[in-house]
C-alpha positions in Angstrom: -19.8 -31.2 -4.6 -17.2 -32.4 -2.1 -13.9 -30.2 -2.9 -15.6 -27.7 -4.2 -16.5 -24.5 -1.8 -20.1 -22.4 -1.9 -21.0 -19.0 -1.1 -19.2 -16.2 -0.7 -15.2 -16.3 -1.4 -13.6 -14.8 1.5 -10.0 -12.7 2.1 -8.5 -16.2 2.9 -7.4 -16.7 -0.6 -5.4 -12.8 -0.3 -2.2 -12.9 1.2 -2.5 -10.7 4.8 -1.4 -7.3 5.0 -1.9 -4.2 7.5 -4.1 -1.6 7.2 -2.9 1.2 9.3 -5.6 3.9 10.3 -3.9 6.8 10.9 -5.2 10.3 12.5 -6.1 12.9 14.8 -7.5 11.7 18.1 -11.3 10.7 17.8 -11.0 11.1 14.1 -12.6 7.4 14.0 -9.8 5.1 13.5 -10.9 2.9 16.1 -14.3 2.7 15.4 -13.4 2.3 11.8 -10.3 -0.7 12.9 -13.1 -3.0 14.7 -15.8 -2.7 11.9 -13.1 -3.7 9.2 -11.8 -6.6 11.3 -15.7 -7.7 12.3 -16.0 -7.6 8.3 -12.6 -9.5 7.7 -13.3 -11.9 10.3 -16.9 -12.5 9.3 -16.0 -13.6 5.6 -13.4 -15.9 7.4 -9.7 -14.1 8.3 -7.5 -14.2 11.0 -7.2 -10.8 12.1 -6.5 -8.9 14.9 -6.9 -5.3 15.8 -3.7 -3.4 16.9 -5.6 0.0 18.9 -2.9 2.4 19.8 -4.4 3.7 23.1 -4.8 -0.7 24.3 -1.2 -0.9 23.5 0.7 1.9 24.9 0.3 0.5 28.3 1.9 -2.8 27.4 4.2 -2.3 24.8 5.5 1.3 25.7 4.4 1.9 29.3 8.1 3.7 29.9 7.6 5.9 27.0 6.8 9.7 26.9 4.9 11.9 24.2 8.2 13.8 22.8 8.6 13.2 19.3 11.2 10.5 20.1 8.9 8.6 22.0 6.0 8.7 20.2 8.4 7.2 17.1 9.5 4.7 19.0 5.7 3.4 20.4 4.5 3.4 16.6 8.0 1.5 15.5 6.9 -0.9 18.1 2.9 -1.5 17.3 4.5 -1.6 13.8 7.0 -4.6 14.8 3.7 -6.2 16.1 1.8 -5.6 13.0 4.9 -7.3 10.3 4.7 -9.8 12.6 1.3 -10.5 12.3 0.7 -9.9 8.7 3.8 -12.1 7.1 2.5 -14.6 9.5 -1.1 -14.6 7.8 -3.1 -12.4 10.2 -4.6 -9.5 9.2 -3.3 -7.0 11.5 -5.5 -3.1 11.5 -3.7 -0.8 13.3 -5.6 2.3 14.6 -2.5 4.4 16.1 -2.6 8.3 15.9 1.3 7.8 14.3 1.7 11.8 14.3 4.7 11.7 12.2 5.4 10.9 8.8 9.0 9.7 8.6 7.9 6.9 11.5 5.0 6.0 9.5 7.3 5.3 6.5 9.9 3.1 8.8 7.0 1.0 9.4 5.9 0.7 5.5 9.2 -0.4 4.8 9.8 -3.0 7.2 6.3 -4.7 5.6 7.6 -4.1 2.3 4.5 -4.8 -0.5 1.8 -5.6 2.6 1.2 -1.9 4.4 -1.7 -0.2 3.4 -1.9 3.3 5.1 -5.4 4.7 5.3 -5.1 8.3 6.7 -8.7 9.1 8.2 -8.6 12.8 7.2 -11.6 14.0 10.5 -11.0 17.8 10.4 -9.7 18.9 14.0 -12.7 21.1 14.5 -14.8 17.7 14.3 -12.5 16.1 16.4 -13.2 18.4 19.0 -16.5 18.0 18.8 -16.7 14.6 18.7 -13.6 14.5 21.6 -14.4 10.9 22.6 -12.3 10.8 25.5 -12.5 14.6 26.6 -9.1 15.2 25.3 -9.8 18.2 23.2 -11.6 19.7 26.5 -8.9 19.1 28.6 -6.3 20.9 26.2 -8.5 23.8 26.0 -8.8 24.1 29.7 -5.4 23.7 30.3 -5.5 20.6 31.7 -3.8 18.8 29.1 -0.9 20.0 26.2 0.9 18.1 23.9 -2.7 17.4 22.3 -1.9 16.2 18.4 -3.5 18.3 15.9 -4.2 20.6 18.8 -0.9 21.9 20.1 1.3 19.4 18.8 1.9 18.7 15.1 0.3 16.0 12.7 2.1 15.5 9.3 -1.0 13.8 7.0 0.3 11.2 4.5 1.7 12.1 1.3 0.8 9.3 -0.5 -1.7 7.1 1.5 -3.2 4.0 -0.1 -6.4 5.2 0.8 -7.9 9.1 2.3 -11.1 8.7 4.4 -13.3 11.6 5.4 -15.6 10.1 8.1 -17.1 13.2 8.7 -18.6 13.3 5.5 -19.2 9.3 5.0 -20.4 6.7 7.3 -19.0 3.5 8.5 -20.1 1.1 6.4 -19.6 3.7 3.4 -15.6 3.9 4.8 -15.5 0.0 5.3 -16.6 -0.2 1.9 -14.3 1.8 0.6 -11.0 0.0 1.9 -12.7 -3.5 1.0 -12.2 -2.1 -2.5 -9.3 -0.2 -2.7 -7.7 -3.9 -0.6 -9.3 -5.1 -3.8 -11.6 -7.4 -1.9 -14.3 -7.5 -3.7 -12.1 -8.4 -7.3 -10.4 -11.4 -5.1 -14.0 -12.4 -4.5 -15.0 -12.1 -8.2 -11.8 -13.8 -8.8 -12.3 -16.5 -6.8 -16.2 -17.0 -8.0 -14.6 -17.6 -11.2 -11.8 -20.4 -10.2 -14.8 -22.5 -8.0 -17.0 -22.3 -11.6 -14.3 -23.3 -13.7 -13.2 -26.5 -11.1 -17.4 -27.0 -10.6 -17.3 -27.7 -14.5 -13.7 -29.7 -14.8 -15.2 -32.0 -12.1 -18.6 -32.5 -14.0 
């Protein structure tokens, strides 16, 4: 019926917002950042994904790793990610963001449409796993400064959402943020509204 869409609503009808993945390094935020947007994009949303480690180089290049610094680069991805979402992209943000208090600037500026998912990978997994050899370097030697390592990590207080990928897989973590973003009741929602306009246009 012209007017009238079919199939599977999609997160176009939900206003944007950013989901932040925060976490120790090779906790899975990445990994967990493009499957989410693949999903997002897929049921037909702007998005973009917002990796910490792509960024640094271009939006921070002069910056350190002091505690200063570090603020400042996740103030910045954080400008990127307002940006994007009040503008009607989904922006997922996968950026280490050691500390709490520069998390929080970030939550504010976005007001109602931050979302903080803290993927909770214990550091002993992380090391395992150590994607991009960091954990061997810091135990060499060859490396300090190491979040969750030999410098601090302050976990969320009160994150949206707590993932454990260690103990869940990726689809099972996607999953879970598709709910808790309330995805799946939008959908319902929208299923609802096309059958009631199907039958008002009988």
């Amino acid at each position: 019926m012209p007017g009238v869409t079919s199939g599977l609503p999609t997160p176009r009808a939900v206003a944007a917002r950013t989901v932040w993945l925060t976490g120790l390094p090779s906790a899975g935020k990445t990994t967990l950042a493009r499957a989410l947007a693949a999903r997002l994009e897929g049921s037909g949303a702007a998005v973009e994904v917002l990796d910490g480690d792509e960024l640094r180089p271009v939006l921070s290049s002069g910056l350190g790793y002091s505690r200063q610094d570090r603020d400042e680069n996740v103030r910045r991805i954080g400008f990127v990610a307002d940006l994007l979402s009040r503008n009607g992209v989904w922006a997922v943000a996968a950026v280490v963001s050691p500390y709490r208090g520069a998390r929080d600037e970030v939550r504010t500026r976005h007001g109602g449409r931050f979302f903080e998912v803290w993927v909770s990978t214990p550091a002993e997994v992380c090391a395992e796993r150590d994607v991009k050899g960091l954990y061997a370097k810091q135990t060499s030697g060859a490396l300090t400064g190491l979040t969750g390592a030999d410098d601090p990590y302050e976990p969320p207080l009160s994150p949206e959402l707590v993932l454990p990928t260690h103990e869940l897989g990726v689809d099972g973590c996607v999953d879970r943020i598709w709910s808790a973003l309330g995805l799946d009741q939008a959908a319902a929602g929208m299923v609802g509204a096309t059958t009631a306009l199907s039958r008002s246009l009988r």
